[in-house]
C-alpha positions as CSV (number, residue, x, y, z in Angstrom):
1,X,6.5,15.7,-25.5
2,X,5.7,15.4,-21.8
3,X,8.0,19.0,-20.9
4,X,7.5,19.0,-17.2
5,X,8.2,15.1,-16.2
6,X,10.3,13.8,-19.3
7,X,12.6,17.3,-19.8
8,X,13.3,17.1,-15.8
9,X,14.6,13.7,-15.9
10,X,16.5,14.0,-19.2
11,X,18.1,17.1,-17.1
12,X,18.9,14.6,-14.3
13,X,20.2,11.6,-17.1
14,X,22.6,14.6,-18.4
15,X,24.3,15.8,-15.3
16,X,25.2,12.9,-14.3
17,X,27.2,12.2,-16.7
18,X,31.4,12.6,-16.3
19,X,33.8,14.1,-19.0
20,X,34.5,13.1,-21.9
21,X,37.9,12.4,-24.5
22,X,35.5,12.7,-27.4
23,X,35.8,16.6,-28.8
24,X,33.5,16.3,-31.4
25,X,31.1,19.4,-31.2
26,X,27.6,18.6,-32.4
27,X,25.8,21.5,-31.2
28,X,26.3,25.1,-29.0
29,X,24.1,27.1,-26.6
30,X,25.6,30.1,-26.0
31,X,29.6,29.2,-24.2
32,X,28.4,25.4,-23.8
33,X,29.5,23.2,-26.0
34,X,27.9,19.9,-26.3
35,X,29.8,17.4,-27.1
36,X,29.1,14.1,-29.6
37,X,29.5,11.5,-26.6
38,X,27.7,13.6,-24.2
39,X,25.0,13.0,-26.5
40,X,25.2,9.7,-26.8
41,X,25.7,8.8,-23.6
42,X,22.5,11.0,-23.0
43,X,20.5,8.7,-25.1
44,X,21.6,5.8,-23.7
45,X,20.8,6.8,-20.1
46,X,16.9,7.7,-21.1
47,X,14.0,5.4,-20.0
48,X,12.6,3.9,-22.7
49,X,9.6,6.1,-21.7
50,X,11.3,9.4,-22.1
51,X,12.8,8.4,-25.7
52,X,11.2,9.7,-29.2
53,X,9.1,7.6,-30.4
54,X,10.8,8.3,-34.0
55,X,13.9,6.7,-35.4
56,X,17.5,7.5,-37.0
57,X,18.4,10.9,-37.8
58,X,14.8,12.2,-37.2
59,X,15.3,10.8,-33.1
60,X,18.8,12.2,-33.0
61,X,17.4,15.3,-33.3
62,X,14.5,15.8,-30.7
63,X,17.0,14.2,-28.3
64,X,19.9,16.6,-29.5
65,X,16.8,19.7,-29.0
66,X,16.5,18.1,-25.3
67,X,20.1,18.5,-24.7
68,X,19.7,22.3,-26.3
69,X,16.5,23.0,-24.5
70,X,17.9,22.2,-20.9
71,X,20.9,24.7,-21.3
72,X,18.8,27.0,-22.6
73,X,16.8,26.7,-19.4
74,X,19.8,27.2,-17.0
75,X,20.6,30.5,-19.2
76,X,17.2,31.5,-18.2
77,X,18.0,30.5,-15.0
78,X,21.1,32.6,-14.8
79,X,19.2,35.4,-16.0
80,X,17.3,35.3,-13.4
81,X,19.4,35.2,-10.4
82,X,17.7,31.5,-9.4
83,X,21.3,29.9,-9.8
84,X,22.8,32.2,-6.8
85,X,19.4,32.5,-5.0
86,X,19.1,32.0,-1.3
87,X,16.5,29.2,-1.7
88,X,19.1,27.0,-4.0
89,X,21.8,28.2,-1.7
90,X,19.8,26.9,1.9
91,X,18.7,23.5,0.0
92,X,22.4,22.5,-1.2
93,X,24.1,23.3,1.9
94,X,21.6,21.2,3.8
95,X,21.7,17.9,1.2
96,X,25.8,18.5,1.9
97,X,25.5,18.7,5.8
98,X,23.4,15.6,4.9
99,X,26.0,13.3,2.9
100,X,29.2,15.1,4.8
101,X,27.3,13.5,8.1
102,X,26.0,10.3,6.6
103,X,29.4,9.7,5.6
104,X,31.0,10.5,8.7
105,X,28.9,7.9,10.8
106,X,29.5,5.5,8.4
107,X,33.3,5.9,8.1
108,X,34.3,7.0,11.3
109,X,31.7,6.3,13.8
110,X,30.6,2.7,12.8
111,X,33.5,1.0,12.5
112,X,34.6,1.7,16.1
113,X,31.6,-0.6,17.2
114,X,32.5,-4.0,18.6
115,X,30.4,-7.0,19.9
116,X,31.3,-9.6,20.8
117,X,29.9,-13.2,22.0
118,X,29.7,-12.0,25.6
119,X,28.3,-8.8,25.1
120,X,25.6,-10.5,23.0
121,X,24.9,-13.3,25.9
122,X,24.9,-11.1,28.6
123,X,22.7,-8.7,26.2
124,X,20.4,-11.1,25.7
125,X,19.0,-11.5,29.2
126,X,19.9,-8.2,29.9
127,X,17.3,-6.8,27.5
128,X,14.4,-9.7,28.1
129,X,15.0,-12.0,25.1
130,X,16.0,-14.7,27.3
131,X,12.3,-15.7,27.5
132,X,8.9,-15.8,25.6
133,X,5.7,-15.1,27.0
134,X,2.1,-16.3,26.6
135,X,0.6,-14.1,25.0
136,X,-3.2,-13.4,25.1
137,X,-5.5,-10.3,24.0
138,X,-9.0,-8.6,23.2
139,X,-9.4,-6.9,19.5
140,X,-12.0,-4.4,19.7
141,X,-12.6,-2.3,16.8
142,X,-13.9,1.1,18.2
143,X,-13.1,3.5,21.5
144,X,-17.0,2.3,22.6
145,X,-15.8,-1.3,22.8
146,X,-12.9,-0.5,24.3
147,X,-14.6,1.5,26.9
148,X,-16.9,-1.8,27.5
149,X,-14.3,-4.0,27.8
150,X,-12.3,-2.2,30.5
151,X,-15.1,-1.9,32.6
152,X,-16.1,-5.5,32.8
153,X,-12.6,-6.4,33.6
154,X,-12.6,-3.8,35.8
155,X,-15.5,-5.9,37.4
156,X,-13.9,-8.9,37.6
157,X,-15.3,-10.6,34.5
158,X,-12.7,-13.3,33.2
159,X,-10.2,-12.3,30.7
160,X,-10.9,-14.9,28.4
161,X,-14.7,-14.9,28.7
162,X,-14.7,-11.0,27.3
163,X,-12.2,-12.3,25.0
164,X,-14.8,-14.7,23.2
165,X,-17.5,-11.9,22.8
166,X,-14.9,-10.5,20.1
167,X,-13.1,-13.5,18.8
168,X,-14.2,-13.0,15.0
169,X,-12.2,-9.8,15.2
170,X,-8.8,-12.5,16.1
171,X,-7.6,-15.0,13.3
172,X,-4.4,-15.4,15.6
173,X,-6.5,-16.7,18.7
174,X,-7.8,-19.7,17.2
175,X,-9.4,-20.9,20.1
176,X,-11.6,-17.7,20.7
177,X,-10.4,-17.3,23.9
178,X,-7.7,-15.2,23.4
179,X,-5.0,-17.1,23.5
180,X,-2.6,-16.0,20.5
181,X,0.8,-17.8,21.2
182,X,3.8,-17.5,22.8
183,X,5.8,-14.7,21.8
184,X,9.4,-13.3,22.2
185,X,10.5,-9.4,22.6
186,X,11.2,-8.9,18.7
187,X,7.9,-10.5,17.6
188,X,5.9,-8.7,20.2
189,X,7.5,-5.4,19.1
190,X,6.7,-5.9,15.4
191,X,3.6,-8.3,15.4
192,X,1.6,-6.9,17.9
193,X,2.8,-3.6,18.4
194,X,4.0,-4.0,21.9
195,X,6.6,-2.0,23.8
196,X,9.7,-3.9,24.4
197,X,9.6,-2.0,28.2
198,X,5.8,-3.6,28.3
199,X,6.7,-6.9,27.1
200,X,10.3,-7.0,29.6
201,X,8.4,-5.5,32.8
202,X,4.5,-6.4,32.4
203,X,3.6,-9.0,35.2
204,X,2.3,-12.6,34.7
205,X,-1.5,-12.3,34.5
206,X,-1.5,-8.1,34.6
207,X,-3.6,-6.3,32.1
208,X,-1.6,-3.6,29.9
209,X,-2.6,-0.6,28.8
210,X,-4.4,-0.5,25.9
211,X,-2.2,-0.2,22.2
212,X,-3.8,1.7,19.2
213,X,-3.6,-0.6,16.4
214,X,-4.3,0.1,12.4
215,X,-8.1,-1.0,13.0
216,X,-9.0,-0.5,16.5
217,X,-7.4,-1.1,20.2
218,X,-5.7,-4.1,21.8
219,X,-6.2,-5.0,25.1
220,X,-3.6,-7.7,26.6
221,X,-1.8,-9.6,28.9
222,X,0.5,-12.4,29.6
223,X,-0.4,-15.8,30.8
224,X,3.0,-17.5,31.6
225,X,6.7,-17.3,30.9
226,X,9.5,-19.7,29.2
227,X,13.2,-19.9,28.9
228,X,14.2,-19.1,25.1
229,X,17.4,-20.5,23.3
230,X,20.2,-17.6,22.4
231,X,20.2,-19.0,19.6
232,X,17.5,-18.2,17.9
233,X,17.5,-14.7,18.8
234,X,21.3,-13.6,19.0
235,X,21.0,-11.8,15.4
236,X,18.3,-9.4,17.2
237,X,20.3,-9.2,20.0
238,X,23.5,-8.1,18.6
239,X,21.4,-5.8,15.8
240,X,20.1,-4.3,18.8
241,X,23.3,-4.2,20.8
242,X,25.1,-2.5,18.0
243,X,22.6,0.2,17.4
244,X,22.8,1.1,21.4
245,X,27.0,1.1,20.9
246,X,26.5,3.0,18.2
247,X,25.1,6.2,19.7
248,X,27.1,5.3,22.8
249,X,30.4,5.7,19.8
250,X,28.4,9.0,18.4
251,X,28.2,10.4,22.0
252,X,31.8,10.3,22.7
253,X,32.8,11.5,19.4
254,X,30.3,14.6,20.1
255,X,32.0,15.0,23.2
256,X,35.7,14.6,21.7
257,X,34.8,17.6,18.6
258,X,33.0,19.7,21.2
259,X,36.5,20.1,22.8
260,X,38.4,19.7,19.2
261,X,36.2,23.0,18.2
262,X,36.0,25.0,21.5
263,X,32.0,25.0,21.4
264,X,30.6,28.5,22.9
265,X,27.6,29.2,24.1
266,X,27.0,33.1,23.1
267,X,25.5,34.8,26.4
268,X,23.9,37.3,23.8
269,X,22.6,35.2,21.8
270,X,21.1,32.8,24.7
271,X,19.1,36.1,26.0
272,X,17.8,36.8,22.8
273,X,16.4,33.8,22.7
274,X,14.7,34.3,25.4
275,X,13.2,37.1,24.5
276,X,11.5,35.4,21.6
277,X,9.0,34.7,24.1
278,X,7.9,38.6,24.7
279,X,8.1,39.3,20.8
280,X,8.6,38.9,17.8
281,X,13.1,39.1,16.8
282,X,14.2,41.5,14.1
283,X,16.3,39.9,11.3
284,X,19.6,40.8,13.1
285,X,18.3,39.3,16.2
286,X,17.4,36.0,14.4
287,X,21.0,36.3,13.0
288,X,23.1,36.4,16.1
289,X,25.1,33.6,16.8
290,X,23.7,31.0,19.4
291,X,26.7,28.7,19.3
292,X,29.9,29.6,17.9
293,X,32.7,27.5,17.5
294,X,35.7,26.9,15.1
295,X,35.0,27.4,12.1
296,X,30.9,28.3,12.3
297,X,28.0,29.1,14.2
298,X,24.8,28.0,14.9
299,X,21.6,31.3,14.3
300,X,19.2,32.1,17.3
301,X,17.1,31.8,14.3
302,X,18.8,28.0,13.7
303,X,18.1,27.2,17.4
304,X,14.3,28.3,17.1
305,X,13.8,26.4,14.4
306,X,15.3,23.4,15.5
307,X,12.9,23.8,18.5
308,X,9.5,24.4,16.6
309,X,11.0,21.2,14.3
310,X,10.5,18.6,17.6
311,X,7.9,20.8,19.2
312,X,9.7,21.5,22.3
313,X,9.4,25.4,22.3
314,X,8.2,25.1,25.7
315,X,11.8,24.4,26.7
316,X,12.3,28.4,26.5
317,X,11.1,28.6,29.8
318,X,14.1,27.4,31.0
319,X,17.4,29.1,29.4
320,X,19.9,26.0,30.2
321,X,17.6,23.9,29.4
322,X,17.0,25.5,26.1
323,X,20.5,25.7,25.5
324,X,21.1,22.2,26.1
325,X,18.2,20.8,24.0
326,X,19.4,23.1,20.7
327,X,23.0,21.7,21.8
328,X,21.8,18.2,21.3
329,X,19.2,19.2,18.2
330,X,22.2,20.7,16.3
331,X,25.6,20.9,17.3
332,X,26.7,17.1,16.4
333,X,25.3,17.2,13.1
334,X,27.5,20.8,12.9
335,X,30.6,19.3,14.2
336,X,30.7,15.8,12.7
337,X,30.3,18.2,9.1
338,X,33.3,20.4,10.5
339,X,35.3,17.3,10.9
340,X,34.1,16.0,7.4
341,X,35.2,19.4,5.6
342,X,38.7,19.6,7.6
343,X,39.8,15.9,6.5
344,X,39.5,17.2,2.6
345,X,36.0,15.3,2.2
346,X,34.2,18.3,0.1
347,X,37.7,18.5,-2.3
348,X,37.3,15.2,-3.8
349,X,36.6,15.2,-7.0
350,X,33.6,12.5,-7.0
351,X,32.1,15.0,-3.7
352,X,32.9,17.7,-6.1
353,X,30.8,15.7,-9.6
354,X,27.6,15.6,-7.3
355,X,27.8,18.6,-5.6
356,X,27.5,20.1,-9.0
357,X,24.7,17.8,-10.1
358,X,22.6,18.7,-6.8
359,X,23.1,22.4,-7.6
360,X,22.2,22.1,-11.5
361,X,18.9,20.1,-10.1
362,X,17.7,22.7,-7.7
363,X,18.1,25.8,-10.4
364,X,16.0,23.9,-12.7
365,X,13.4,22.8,-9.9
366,X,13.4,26.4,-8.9
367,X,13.0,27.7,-12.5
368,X,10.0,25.3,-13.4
369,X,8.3,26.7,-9.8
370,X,8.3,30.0,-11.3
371,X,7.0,28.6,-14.8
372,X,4.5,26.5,-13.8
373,X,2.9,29.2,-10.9
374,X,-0.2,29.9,-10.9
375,X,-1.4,26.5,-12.3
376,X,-3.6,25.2,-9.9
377,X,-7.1,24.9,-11.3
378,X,-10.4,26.5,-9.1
379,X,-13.0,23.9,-7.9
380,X,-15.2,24.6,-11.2
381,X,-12.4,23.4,-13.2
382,X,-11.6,20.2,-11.1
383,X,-15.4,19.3,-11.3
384,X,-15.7,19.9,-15.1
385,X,-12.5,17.8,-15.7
386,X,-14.1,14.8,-13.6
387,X,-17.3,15.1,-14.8
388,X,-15.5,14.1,-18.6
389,X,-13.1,11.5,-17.3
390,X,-15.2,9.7,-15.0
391,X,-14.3,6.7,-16.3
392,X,-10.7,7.5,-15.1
393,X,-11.2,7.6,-11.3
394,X,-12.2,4.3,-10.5
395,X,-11.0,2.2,-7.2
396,X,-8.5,0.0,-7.5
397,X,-8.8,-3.2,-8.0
398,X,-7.4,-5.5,-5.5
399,X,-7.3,-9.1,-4.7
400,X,-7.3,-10.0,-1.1
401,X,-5.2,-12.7,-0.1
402,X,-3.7,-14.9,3.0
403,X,-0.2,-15.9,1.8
404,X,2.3,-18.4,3.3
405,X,6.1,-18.1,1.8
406,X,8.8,-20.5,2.5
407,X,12.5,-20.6,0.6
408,X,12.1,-24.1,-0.6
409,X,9.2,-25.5,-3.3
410,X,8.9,-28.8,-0.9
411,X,8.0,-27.1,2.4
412,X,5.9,-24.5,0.4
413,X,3.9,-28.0,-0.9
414,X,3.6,-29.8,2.7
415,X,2.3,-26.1,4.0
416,X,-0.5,-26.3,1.6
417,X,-1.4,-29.7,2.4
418,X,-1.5,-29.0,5.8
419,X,-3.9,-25.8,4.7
420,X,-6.3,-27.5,3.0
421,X,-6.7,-30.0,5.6
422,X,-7.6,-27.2,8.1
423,X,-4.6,-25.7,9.5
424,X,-5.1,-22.3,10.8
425,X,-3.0,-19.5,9.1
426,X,-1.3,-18.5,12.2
427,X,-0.2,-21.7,13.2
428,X,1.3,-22.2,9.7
429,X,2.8,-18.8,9.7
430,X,4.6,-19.7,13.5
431,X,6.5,-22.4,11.7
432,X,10.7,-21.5,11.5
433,X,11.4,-20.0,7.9
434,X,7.4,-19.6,7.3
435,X,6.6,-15.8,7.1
436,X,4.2,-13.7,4.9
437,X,4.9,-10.7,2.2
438,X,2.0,-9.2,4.5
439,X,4.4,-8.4,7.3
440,X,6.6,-7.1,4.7
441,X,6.7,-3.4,3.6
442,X,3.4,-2.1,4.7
443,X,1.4,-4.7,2.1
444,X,-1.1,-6.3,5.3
445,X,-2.4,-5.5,8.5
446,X,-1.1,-7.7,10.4
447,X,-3.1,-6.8,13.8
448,X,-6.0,-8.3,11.9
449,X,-5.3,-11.2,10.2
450,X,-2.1,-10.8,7.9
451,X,-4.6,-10.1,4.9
452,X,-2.2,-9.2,1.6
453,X,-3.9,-6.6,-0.2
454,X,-2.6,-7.1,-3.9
455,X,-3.0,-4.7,-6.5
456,X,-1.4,-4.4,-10.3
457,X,1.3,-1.7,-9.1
458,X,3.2,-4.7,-6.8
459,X,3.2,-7.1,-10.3
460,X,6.8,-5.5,-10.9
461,X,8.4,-6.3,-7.4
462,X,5.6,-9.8,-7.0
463,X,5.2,-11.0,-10.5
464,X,4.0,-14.0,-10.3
465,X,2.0,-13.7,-7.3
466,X,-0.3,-10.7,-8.2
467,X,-0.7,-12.6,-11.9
468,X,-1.9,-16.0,-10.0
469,X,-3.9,-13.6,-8.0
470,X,-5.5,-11.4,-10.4
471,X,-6.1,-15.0,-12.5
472,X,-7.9,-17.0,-9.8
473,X,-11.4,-17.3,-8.4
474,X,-12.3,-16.2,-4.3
475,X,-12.0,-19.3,-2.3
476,X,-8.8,-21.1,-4.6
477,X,-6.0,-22.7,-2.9
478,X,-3.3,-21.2,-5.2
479,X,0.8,-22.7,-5.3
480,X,3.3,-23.3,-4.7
481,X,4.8,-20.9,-7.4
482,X,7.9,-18.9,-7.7
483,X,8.0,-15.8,-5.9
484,X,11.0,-13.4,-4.1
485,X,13.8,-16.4,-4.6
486,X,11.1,-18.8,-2.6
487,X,7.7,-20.1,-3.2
488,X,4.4,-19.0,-2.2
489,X,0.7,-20.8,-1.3
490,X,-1.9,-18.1,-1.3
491,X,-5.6,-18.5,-0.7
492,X,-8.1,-15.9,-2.5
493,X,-10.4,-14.6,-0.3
494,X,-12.3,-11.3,-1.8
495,X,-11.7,-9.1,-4.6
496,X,-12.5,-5.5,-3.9
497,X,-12.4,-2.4,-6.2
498,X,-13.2,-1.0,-9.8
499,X,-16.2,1.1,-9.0
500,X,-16.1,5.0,-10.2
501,X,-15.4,7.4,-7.6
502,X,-17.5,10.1,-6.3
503,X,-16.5,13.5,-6.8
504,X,-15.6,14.1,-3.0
505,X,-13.3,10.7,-2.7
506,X,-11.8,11.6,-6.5
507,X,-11.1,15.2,-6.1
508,X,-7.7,14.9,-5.3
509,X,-6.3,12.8,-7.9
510,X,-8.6,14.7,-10.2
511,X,-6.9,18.2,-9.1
512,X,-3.8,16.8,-9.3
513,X,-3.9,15.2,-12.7
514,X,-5.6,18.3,-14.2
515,X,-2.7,20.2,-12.5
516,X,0.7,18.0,-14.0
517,X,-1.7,18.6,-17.2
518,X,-1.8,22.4,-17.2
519,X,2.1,22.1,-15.8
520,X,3.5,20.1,-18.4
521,X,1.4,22.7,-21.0
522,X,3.0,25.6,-19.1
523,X,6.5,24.3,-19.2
524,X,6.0,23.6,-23.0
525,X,5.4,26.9,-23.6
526,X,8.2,28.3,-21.5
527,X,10.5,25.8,-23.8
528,X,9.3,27.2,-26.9
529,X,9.9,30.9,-25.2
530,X,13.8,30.3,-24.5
531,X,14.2,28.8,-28.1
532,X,12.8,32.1,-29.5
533,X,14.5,34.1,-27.2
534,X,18.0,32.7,-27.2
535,X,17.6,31.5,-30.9
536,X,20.6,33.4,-31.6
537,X,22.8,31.7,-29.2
538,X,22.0,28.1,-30.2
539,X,24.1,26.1,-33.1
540,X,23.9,23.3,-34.9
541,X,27.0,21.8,-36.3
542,X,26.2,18.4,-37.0
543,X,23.4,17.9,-40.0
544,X,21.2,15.7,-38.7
């Protein structure tokens, strides 16, 4: 058995399990009783991955020796001090700050946001979707080229004419002159990397500064203007409407607790602060309240950190300044959690179930830290291992692909008519409900292309796509097939991968397996430890 990964996430499958009405006792460790449908319900919530591989009676008991094996770890724990420990005590009050705030935006902040039609029409030309722009740009590849290119505009050589020197690098600008399409404010933001205050305020015909893209620089500008339809943009709009009411609502409520609480700055602690610049603070100096108000307070050592967090330690110059910037860092996060805790929030008994399960996980993550240090191997050892499992660390293999989806199996059919006959991909992937998995969770670069990059770890979430993909030869004209509740045409254009790694590029995978290896040995033997040492506090009572 795989101790480290599989005995962690039984752990996980057990606490979060409720009570029970079953009192059957099948087994004890120490004053914990475990209880007959605890332990089924523990088998039922396994992977089948994490399951014994043996059947009956003779599986009932490795899983029942999982169940005994994990409170015999949290004894250990509790031997140790780990289950009071300031570590385990810092992470669980952050992840509850974390929820208690979470929950507060959600419940109490959110739903006083309102839009309506007007505010989204008046939003709409207020914020520059009212228009789409002509949009035309140089791709150059390295700082060199861009260098070059800004100098022979800079001389007045024509846009477009420097544009055709690197049109290979553009499959959007079919023409080779540049040219890529018109383009509103969300497409330019998420396409082509653009600023919305860049895309709203550029001039006709001004060159932009240059953006850093994935694979090199782009150097732009806009050719001409049009009027847009609300219509096809008011979802963006009012997505991005209700985002700016929604701090606007979080603001206020900050203002409202920060009365509600009678928020102080602590003149002590502010000059303290201060003289974190001069030298390093003793512990009862990093202590000293910052902010107080009702009910908490916020560290010097708190406020420092937050600082160093956003790198803005140079705000310590300035004392109200610094005050204010720790304010904003820290104090609404503080209050809305205030708020949360005085309405009964951390009482309820479902708060109270995962409060518990978040503690239990952070012992045990603690206690297999301590077991498992000292388990990184030296660069001898990482060598060795690679040099006898070459065969493990090869590249992966990928099939390269430009991909067209659309919702229905008809338009995905004329779309790959209209492909073979020549259309270019970015015309085809311009048409309304045309799009591509490339632009979708990091799979393409869309700067260059909207290549899909398809390897065997996506066949769970794209199925039949990476199968087709995998199956067919470079150059085929694949679809429409089923894929994401639509269908998908793909064209195969190179497979890459497979080869075996060098040392230098498979070091770290090789480290790191040898590591989980060594862990998971370490952790077995730490299991078979507790059982001998605790043997006497561990019983059976079911003969299985």
């Amino acid at each position: 058995m795989r101790y480290l990964s599989n005995k962690f996430c039984g752990v996980l499958a057990l606490l979060s399990m409720g009570c029970s009405g079953d009192e059957t006792i099948v087994a004890r460790v120490g004053e914990v009783e475990i209880e007959q449908a605890e332990f089924e319900a523990f088998v039922e919530r396994l992977p089948p991955g994490l399951r014994s591989s043996k059947e009956g009676r003779a599986a009932d008991r490795e899983h029942l020796q999982s169940m005994i094996d994990e409170e015999l770890m949290f004894t250990e724990a509790r031997s140790l001090g780990i289950d009071t420990s300031l570590a385990v005590a810092h992470q669980l009050r952050e992840m509850v700050r974390q929820r208690l705030v979470e929950r507060y935006r959600a419940q109490v902040i959110v739903p006083q946001v309102e839009i309506t039609g007007e505010d989204v029409e008046r939003a709409f030309v207020e914020m520059g979707f009212d228009r789409e722009r002509l949009f035309s740009r140089i791709l150059v590849r390295t700082r060199e080229e861009l260098e070059a290119v800004g100098r022979d505009l800079r001389k007045g050589q024509p846009f477009e004419e420097v544009a055709a020197r690197f049109a290979a690098n553009d499959l959007f600008a079919a023409q080779g002159d540049g040219v890529v399409g018109w383009i509103g404010r969300t497409q330019a933001a998420r396409r082509f990397s653009i600023p919305p205050a860049v895309f709203v305020g550029l001039p006709v015909g001004q060159v932009a500064e240059p953006v850093g893209l994935a694979g090199g620089y782009q150097i732009f500008r806009f050719i001409e203007d049009r009027p847009t339809a609300l219509v096809d943009y008011s979802e963006d709009v009012a997505e991005r409407l209700r985002k700016e009411r929604t701090r606007e609502k979080e603001e206020e409520e900050f203002e409202r607790l920060r009365v509600r609480y009678d928020v102080r700055l602590d003149p002590e602690g502010e000059a303290i602060l201060l003289q974190s610049l001069d030298r390093p603070l003793t512990t009862d100096e990093l202590n000293h309240p910052f902010y107080a108000y009702e009910g908490g307070t916020i560290s010097v050592a708190e406020g420092l950190g937050s600082l160093q967090a956003v790198g803005a330690q140079g705000v310590l110059q300035d004392k109200a300044q610094a005050a204010e910037r720790i304010g904003r860092l820290l104090l609404p996060v503080r209050l809305f959690e205030a708020e949360a805790r005085k309405r009964g929030w951390t009482e309820e008994a479902a708060f109270v179930e995962w409060r518990e399960h978040q503690r239990r996980a952070l012992i045990l993550n603690q206690l297999f830290q301590q077991a498992t240090a000292g388990a990184a191997p030296s660069e001898d050892e990482i060598r060795a291992h690679y040099e006898a499992h070459k065969d493990r660390y090869r590249t992966q293999e990928a099939v390269i692909v430009h991909e067209l989806w659309t919702a229905e199996e008809e338009d995905a059919a004329a779309l790959r008519a209209e492909w073979e006959a020549g259309a270019p991909i970015a015309d085809l992937l311009d048409r309304p409900g045309v799009r591509s998995h490339a632009g979708v969770e990091g799979h393409g670069v869309r700067e260059h292309g909207w290549e899909m990059r398809l390897v065997r770890l996506y066949e769970p979430r794209y199925p039949e796509l990476v199968k087709a993909a995998f199956a067919a030869e470079v150059g085929a004209l694949v679809g429409p097939l089923e894929s994401m509740n639509g269908y998908a045409v793909f064209r195969v254009l190179r497979r890459e991968g497979g080869q075996i790694q060098p040392f230098a590029e498979a070091r770290r995978r090789a480290a790191a397996s040898l590591r989980r290896q060594r862990e998971n040995e370490r952790i077995g033997a730490f299991i078979r430890q507790l059982q001998d040492k605790y043997k006497d506090q561990v019983v059976v009572l079911v003969d299985w």
